[in-house]
CHARMM-style PDB file with segment names, atoms N, HN, CA, C and O in Angstrom:
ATOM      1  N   UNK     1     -15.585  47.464 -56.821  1.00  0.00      PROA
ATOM      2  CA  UNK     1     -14.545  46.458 -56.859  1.00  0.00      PROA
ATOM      3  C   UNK     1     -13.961  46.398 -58.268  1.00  0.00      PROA
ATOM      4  O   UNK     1     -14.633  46.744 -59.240  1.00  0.00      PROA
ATOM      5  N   UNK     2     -12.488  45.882 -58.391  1.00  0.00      PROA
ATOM      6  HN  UNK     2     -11.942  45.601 -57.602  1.00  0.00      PROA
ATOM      7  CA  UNK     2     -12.292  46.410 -59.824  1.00  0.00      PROA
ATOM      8  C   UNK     2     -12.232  44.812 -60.458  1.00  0.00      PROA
ATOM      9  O   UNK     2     -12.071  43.827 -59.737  1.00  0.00      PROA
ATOM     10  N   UNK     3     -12.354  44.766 -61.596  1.00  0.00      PROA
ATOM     11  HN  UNK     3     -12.485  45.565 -62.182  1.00  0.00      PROA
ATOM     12  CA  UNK     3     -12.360  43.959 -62.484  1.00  0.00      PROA
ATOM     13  C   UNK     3     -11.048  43.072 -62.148  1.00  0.00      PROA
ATOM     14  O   UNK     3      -9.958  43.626 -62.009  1.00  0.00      PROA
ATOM     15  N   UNK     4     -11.182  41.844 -62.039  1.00  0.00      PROA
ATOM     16  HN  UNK     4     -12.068  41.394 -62.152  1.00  0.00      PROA
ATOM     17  CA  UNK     4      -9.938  40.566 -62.337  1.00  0.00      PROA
ATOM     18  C   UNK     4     -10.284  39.545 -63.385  1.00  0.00      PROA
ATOM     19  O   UNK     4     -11.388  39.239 -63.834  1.00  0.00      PROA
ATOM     20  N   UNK     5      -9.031  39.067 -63.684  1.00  0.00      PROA
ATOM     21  HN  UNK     5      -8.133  39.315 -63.319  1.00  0.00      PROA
ATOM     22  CA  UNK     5      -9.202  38.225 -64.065  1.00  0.00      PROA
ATOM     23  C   UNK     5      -8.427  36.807 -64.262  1.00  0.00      PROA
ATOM     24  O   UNK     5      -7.264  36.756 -64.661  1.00  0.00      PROA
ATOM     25  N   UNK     6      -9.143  35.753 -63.962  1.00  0.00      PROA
ATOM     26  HN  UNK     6     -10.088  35.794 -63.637  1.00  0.00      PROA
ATOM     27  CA  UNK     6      -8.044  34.503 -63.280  1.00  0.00      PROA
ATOM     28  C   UNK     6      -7.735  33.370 -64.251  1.00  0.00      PROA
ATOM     29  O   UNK     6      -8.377  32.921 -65.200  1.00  0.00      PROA
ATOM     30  N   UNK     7      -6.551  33.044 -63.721  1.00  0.00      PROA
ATOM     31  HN  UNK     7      -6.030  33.409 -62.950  1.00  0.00      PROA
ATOM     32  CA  UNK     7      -6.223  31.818 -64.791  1.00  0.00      PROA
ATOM     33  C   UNK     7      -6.233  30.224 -64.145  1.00  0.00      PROA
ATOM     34  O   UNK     7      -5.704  29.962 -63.065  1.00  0.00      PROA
ATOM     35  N   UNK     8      -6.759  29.460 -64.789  1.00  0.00      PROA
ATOM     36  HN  UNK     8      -7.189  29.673 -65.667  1.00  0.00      PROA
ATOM     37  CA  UNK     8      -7.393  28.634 -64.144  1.00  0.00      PROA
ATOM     38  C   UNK     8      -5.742  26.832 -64.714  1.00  0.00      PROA
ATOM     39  O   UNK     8      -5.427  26.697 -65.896  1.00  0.00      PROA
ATOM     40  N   UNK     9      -5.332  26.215 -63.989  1.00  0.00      PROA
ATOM     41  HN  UNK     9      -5.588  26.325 -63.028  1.00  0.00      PROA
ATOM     42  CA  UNK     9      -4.294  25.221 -64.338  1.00  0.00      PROA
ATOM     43  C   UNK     9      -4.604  24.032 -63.445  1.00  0.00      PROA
ATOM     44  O   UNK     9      -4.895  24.081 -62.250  1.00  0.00      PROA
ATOM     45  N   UNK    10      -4.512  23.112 -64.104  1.00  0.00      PROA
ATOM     46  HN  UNK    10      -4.276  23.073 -65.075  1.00  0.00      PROA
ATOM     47  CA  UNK    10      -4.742  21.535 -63.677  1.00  0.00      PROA
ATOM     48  C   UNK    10      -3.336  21.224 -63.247  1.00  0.00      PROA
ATOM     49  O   UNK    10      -2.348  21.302 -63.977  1.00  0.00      PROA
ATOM     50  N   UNK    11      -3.350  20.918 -62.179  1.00  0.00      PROA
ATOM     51  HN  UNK    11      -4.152  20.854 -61.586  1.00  0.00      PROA
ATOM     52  CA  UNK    11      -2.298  19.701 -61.098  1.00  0.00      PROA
ATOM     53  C   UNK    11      -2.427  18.666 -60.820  1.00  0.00      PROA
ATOM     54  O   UNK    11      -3.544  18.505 -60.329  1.00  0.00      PROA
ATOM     55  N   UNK    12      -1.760  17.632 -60.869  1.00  0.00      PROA
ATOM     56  HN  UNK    12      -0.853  17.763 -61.268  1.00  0.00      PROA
ATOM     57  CA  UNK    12      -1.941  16.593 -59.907  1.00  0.00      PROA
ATOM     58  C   UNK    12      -0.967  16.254 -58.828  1.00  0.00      PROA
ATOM     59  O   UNK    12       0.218  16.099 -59.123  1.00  0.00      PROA
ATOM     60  N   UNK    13      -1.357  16.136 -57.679  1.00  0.00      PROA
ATOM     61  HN  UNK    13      -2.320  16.261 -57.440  1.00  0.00      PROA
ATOM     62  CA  UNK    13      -0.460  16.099 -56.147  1.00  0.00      PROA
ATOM     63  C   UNK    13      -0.417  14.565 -55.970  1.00  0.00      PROA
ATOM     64  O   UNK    13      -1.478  13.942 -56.014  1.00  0.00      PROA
ATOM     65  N   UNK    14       0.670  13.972 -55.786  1.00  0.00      PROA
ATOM     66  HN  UNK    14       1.532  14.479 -55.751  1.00  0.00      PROA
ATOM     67  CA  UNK    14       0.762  12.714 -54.932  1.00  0.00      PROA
ATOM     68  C   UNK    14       1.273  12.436 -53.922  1.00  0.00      PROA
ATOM     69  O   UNK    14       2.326  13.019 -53.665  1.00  0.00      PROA
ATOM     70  N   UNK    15       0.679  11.327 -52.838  1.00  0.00      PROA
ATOM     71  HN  UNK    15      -0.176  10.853 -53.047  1.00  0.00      PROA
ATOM     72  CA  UNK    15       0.940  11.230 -51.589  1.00  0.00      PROA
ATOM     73  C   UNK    15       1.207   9.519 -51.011  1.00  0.00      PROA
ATOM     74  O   UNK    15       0.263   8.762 -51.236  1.00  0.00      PROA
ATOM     75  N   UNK    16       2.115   9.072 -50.480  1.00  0.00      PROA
ATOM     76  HN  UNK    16       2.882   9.687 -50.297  1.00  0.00      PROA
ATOM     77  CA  UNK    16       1.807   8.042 -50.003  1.00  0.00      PROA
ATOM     78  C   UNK    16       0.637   7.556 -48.775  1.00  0.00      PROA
ATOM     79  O   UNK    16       0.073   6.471 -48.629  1.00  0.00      PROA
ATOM     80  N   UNK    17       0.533   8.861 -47.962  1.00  0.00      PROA
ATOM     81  HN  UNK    17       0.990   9.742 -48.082  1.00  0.00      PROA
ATOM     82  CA  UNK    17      -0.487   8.924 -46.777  1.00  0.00      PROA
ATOM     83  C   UNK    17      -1.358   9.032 -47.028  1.00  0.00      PROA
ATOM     84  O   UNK    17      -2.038   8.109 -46.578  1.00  0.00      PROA
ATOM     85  N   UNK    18      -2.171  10.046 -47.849  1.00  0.00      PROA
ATOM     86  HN  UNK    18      -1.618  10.795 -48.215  1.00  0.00      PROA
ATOM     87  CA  UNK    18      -3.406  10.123 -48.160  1.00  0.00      PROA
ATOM     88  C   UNK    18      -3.795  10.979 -49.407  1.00  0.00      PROA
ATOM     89  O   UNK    18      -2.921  11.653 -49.951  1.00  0.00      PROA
ATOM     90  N   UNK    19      -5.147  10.975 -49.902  1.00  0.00      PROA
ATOM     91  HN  UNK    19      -5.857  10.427 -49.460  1.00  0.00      PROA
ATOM     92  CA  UNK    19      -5.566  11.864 -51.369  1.00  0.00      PROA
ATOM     93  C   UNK    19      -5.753  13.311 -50.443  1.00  0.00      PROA
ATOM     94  O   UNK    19      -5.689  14.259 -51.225  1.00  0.00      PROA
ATOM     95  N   UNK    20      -5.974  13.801 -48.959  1.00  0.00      PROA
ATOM     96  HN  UNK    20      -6.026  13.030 -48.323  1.00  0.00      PROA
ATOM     97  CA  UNK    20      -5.997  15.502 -48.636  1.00  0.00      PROA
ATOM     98  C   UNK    20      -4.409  15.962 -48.927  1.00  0.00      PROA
ATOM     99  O   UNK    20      -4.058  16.904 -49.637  1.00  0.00      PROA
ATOM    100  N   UNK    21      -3.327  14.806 -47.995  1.00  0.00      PROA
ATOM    101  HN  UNK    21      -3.612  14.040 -47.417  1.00  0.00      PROA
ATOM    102  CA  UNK    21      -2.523  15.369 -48.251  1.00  0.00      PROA
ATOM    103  C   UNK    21      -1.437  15.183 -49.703  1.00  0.00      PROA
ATOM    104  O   UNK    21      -0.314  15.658 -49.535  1.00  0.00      PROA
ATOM    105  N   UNK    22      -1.656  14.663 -50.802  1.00  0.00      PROA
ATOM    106  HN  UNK    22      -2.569  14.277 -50.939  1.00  0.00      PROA
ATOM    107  CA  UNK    22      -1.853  14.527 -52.336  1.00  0.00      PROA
ATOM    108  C   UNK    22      -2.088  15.976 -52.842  1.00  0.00      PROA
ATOM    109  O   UNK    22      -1.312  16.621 -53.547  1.00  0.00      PROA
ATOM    110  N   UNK    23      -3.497  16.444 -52.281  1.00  0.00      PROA
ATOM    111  HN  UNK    23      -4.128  15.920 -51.709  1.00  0.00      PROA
ATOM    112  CA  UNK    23      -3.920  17.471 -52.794  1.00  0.00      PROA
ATOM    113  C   UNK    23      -3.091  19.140 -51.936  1.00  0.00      PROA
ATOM    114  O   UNK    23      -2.929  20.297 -52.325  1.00  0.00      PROA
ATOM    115  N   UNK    24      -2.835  18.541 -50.920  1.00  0.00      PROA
ATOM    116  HN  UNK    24      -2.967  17.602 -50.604  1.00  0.00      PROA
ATOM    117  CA  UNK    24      -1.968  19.723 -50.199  1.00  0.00      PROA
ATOM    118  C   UNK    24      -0.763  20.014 -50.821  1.00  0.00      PROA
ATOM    119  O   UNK    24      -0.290  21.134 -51.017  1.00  0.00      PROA
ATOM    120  N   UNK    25      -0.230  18.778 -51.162  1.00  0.00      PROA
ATOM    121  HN  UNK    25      -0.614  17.869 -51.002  1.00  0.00      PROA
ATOM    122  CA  UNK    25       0.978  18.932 -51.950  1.00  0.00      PROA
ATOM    123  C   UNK    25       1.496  19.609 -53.297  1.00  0.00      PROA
ATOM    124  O   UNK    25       2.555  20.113 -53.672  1.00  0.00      PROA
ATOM    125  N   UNK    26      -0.037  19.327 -53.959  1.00  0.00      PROA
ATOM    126  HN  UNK    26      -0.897  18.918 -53.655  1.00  0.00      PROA
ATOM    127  CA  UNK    26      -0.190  20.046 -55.241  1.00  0.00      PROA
ATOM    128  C   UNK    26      -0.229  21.529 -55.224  1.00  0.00      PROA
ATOM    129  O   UNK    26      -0.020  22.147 -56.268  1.00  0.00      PROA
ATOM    130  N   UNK    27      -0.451  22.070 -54.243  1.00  0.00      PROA
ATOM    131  HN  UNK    27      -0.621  21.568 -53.394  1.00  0.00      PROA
ATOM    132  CA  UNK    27      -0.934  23.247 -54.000  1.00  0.00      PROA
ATOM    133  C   UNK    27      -0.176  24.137 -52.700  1.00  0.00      PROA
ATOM    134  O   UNK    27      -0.496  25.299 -52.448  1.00  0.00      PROA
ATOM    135  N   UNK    28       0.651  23.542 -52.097  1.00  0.00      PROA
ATOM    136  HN  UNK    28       0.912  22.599 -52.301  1.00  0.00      PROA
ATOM    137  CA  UNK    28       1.841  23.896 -51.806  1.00  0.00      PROA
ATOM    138  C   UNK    28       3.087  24.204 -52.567  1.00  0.00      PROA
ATOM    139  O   UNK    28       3.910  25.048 -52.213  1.00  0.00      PROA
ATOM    140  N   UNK    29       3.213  23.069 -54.202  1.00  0.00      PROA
ATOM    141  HN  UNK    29       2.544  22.383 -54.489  1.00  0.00      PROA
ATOM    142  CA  UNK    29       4.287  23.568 -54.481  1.00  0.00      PROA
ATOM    143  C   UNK    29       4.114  24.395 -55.671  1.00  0.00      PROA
ATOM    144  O   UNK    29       4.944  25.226 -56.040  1.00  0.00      PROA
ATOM    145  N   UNK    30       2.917  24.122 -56.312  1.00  0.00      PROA
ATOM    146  HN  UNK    30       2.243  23.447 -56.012  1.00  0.00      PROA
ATOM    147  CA  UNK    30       2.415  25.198 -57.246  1.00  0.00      PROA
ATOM    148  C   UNK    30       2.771  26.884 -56.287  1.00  0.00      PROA
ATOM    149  O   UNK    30       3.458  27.797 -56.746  1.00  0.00      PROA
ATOM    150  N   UNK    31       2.109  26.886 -54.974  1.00  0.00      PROA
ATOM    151  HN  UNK    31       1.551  26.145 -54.601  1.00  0.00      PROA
ATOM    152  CA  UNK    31       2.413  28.500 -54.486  1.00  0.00      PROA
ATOM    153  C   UNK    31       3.990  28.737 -54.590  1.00  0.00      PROA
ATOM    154  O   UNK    31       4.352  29.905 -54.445  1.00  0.00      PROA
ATOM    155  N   UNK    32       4.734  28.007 -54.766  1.00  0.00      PROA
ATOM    156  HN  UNK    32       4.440  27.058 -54.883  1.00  0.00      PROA
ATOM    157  CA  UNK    32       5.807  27.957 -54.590  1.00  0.00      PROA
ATOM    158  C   UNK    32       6.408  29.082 -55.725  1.00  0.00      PROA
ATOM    159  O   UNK    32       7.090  30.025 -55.324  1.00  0.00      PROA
ATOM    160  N   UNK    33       6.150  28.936 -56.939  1.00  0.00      PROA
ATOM    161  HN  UNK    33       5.596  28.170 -57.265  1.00  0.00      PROA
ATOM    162  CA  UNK    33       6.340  29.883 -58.130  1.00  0.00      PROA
ATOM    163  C   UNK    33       5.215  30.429 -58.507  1.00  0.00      PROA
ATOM    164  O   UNK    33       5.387  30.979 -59.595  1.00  0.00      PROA
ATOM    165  N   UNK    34       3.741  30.580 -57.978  1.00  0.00      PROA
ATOM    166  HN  UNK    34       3.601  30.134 -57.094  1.00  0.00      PROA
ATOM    167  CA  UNK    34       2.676  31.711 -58.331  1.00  0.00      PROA
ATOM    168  C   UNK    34       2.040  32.665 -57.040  1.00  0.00      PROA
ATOM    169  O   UNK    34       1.972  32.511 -55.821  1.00  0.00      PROA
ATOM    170  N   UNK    35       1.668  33.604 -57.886  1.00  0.00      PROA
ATOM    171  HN  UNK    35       1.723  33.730 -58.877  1.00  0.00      PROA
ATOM    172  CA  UNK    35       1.547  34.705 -56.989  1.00  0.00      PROA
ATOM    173  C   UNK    35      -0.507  34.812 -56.970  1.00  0.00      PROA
ATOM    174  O   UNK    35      -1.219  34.506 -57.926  1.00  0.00      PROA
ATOM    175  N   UNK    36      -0.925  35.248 -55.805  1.00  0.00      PROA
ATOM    176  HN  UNK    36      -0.346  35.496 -55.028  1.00  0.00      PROA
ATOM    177  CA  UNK    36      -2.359  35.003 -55.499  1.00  0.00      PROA
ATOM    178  C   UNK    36      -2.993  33.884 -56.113  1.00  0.00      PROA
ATOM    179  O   UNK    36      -3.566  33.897 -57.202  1.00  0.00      PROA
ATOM    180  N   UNK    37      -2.798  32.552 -55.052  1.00  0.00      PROA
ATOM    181  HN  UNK    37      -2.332  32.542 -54.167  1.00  0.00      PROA
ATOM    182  CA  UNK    37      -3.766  31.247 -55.830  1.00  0.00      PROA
ATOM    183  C   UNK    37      -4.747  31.900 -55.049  1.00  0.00      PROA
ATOM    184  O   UNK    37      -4.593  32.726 -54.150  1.00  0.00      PROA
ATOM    185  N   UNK    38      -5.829  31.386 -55.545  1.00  0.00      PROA
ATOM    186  HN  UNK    38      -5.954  30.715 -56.275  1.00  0.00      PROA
ATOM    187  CA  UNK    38      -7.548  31.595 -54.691  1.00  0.00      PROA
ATOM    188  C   UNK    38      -8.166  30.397 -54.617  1.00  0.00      PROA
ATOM    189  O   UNK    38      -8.238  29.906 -53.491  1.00  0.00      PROA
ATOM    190  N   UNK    39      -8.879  29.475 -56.007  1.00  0.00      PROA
ATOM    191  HN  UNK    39      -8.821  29.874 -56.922  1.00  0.00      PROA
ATOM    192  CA  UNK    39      -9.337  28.530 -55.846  1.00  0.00      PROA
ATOM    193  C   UNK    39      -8.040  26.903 -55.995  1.00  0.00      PROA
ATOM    194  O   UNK    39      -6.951  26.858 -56.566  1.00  0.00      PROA
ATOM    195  N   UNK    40      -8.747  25.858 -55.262  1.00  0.00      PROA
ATOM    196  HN  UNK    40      -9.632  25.895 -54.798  1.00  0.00      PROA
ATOM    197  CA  UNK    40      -8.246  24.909 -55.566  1.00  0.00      PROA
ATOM    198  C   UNK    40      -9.510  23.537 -55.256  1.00  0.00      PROA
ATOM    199  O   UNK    40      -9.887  23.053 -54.189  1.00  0.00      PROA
ATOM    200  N   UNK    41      -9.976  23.170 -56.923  1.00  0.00      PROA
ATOM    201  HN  UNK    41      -9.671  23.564 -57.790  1.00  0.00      PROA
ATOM    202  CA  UNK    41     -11.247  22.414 -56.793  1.00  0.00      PROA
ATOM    203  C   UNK    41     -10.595  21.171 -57.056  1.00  0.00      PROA
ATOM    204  O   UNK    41      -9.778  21.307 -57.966  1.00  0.00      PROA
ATOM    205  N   UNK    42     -10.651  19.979 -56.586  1.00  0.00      PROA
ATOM    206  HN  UNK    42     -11.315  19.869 -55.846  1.00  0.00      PROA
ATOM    207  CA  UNK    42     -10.438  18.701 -56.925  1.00  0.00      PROA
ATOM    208  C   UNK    42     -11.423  18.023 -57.328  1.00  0.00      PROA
ATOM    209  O   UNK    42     -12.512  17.774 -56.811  1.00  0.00      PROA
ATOM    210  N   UNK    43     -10.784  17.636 -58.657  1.00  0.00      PROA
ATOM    211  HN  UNK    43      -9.900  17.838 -59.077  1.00  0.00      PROA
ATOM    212  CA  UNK    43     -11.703  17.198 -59.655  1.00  0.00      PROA
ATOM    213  C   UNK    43     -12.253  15.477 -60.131  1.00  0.00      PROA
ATOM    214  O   UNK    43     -13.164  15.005 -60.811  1.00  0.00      PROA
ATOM    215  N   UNK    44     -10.683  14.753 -59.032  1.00  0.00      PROA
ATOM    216  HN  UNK    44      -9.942  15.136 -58.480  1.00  0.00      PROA
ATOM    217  CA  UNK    44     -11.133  13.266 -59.549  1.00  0.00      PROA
ATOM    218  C   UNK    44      -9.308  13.024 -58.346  1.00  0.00      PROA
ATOM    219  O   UNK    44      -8.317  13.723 -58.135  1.00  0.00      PROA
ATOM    220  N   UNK    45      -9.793  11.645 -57.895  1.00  0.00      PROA
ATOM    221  HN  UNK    45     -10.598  11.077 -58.066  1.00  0.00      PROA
ATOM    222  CA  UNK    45      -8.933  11.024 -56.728  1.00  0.00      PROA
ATOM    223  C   UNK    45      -8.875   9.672 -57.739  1.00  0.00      PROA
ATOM    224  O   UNK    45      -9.626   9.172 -58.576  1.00  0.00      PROA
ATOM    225  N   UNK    46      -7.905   9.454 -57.326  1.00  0.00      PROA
ATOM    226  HN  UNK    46      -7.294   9.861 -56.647  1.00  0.00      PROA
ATOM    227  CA  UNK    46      -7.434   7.559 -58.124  1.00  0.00      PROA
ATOM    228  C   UNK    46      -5.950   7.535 -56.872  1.00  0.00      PROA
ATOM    229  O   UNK    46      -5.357   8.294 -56.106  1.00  0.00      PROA
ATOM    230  N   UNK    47      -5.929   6.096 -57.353  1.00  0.00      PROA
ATOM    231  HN  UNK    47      -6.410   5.479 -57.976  1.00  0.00      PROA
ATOM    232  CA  UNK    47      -4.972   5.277 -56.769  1.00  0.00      PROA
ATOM    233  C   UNK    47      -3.927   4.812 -57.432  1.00  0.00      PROA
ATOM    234  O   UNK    47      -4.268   4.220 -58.456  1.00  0.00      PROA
ATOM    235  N   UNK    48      -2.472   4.860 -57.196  1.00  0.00      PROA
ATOM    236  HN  UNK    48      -2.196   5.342 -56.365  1.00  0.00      PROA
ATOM    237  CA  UNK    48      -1.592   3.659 -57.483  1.00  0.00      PROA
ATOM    238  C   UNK    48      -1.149   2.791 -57.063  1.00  0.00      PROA
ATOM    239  O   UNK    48      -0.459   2.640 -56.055  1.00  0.00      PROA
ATOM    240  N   UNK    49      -1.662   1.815 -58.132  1.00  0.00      PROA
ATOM    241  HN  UNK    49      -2.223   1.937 -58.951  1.00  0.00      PROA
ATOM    242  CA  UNK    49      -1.765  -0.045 -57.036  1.00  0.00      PROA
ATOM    243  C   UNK    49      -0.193  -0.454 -57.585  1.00  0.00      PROA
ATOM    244  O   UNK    49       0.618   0.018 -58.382  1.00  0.00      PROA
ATOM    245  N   UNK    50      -0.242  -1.194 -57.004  1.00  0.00      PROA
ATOM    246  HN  UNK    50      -0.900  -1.578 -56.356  1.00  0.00      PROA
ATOM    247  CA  UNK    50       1.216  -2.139 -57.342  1.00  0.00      PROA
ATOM    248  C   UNK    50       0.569  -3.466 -57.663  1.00  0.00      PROA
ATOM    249  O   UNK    50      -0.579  -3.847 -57.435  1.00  0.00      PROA
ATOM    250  N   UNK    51       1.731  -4.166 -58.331  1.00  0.00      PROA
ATOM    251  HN  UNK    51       2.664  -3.856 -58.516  1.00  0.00      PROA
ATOM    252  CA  UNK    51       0.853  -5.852 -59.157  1.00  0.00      PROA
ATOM    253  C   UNK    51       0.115  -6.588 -57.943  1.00  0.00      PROA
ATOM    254  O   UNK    51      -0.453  -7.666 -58.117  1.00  0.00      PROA
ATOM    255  N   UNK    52       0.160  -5.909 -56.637  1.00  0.00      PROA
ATOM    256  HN  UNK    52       0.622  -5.033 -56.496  1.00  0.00      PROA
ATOM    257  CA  UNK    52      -0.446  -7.061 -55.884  1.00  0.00      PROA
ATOM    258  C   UNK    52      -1.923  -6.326 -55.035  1.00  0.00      PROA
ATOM    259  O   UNK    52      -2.527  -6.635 -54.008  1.00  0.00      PROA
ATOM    260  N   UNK    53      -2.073  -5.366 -55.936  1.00  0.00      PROA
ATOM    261  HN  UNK    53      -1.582  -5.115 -56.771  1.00  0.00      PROA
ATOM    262  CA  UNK    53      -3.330  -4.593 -55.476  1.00  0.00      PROA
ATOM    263  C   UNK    53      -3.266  -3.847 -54.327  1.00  0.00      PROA
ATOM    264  O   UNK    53      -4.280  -3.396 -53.794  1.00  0.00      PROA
ATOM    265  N   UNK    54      -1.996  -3.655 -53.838  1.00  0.00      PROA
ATOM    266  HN  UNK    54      -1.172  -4.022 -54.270  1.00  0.00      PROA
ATOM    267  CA  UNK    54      -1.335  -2.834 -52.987  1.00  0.00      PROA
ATOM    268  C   UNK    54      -1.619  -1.437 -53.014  1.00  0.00      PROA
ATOM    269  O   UNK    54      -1.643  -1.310 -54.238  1.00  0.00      PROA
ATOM    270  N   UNK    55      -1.854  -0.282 -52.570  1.00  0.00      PROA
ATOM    271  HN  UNK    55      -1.835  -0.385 -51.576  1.00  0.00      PROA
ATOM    272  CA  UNK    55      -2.097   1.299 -52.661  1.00  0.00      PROA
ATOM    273  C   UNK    55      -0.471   1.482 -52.353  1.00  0.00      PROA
ATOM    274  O   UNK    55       0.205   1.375 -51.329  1.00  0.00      PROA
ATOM    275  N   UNK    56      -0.182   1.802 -53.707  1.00  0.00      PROA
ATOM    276  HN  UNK    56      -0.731   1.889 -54.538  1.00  0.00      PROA
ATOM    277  CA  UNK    56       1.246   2.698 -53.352  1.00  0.00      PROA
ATOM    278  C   UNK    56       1.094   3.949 -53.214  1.00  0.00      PROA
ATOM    279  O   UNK    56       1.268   4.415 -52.088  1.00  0.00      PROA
ATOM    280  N   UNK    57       0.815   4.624 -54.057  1.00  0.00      PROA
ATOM    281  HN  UNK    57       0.673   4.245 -54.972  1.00  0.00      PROA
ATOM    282  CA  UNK    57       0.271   6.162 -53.227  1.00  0.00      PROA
ATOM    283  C   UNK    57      -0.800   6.763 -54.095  1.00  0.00      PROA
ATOM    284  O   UNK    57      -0.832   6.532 -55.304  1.00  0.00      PROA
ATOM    285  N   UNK    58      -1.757   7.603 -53.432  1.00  0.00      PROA
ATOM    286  HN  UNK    58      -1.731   7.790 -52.451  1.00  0.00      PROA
ATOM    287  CA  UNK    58      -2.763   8.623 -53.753  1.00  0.00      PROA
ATOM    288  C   UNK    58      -2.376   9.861 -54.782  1.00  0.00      PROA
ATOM    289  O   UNK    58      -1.347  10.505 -54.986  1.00  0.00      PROA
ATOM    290  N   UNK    59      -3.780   9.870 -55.355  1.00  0.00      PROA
ATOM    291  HN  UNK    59      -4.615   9.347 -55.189  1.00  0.00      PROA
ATOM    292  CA  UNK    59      -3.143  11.084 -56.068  1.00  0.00      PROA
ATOM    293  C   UNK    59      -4.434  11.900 -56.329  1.00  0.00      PROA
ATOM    294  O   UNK    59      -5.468  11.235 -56.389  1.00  0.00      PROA
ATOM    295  N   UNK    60      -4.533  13.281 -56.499  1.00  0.00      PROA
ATOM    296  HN  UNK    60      -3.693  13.822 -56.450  1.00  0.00      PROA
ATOM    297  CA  UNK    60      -5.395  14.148 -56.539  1.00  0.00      PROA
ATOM    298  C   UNK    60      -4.837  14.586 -57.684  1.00  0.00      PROA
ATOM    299  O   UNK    60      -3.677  14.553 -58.094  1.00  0.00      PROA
ATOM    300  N   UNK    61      -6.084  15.100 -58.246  1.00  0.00      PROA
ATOM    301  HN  UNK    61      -7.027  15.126 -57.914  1.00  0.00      PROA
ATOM    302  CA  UNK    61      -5.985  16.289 -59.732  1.00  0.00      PROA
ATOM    303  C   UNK    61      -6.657  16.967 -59.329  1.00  0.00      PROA
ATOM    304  O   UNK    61      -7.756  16.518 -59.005  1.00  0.00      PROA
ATOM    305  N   UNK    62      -6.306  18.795 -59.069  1.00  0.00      PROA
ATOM    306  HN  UNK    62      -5.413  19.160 -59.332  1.00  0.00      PROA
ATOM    307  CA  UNK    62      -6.753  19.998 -58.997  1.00  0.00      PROA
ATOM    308  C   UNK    62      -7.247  21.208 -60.212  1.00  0.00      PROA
ATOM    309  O   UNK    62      -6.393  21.386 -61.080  1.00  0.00      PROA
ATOM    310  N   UNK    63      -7.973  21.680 -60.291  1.00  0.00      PROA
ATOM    311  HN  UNK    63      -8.668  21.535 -59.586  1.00  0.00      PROA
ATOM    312  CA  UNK    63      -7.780  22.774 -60.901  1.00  0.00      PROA
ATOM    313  C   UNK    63      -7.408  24.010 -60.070  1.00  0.00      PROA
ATOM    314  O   UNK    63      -8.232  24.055 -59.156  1.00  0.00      PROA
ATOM    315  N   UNK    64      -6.626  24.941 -59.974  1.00  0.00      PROA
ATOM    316  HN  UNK    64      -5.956  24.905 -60.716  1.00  0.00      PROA
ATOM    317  CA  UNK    64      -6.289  25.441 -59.442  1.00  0.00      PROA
ATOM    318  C   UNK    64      -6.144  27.049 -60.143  1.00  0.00      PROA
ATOM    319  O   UNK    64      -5.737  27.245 -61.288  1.00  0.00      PROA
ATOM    320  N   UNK    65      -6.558  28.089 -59.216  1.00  0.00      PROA
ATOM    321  HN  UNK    65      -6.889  27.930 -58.285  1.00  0.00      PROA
ATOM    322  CA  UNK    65      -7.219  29.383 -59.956  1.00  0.00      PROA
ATOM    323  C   UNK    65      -5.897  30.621 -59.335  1.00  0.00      PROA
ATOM    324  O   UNK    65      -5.435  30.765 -58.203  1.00  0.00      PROA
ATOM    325  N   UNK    66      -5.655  31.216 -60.392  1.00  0.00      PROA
ATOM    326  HN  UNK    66      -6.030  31.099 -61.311  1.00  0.00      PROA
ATOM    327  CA  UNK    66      -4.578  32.343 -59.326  1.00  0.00      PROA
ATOM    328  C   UNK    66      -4.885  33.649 -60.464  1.00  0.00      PROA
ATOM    329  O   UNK    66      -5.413  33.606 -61.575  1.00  0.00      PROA
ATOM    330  N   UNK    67      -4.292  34.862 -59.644  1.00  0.00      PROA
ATOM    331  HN  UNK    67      -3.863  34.896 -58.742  1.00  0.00      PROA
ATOM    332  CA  UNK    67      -4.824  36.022 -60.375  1.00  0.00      PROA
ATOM    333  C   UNK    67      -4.217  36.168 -61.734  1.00  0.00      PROA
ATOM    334  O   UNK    67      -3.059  35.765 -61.838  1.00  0.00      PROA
ATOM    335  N   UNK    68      -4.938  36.800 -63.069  1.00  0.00      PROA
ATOM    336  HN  UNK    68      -5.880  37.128 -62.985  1.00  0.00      PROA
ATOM    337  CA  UNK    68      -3.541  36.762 -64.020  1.00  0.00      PROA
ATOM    338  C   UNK    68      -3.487  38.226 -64.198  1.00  0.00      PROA
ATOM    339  O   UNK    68      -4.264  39.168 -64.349  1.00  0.00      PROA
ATOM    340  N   UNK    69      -2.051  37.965 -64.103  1.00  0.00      PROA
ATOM    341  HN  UNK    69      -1.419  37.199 -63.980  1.00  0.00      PROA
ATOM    342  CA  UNK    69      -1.540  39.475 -64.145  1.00  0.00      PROA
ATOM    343  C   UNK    69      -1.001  40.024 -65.522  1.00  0.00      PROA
ATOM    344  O   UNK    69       0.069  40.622 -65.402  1.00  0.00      PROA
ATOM    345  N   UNK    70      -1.462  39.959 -66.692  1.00  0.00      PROA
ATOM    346  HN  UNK    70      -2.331  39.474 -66.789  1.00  0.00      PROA
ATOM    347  CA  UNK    70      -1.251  40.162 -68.184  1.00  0.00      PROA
ATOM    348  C   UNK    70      -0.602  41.726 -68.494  1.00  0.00      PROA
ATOM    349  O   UNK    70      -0.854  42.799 -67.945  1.00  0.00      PROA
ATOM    350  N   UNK    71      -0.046  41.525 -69.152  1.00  0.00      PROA
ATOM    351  HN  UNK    71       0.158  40.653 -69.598  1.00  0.00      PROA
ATOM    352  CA  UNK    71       0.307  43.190 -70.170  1.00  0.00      PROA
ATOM    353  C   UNK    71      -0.432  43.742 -71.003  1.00  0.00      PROA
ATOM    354  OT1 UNK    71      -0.071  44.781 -71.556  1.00  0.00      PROA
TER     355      UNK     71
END
């Protein structure tokens, strides 16, 4: 197998529905401009409340791994 090697970038996805799809989002639009993602580890979920302790929407932070293709 030949040698790779990957580059590893932090995202955060937000969602009003939920922290999976938060994290889908992150990682949908990241593929959007990179070529072979592989990993996507989520590293920490939080909330945004509004002044009345309301959940306005979810949010995921990813690290997210894709091949690097260097010169």
């Amino acid at each position: 197998m030949p040698e790779s090697v990957y580059k590893v970038i932090e995202l955060i996805g937000t969602s009003s529905d939920s922290w999976e799809r938060a994290a889908a989002n992150a990682v949908e639009q990241a593929a959007k401009t990179l070529r072979d993602l592989r990993v996507a580890e989520v590293v920490k979920l939080d909330m945004q409340l509004d002044a009345k302790g309301k959940v306005e929407s979810y949010r995921a932070k990813l690290n997210v791994s894709f091949k690097f293709e260097g010169t």
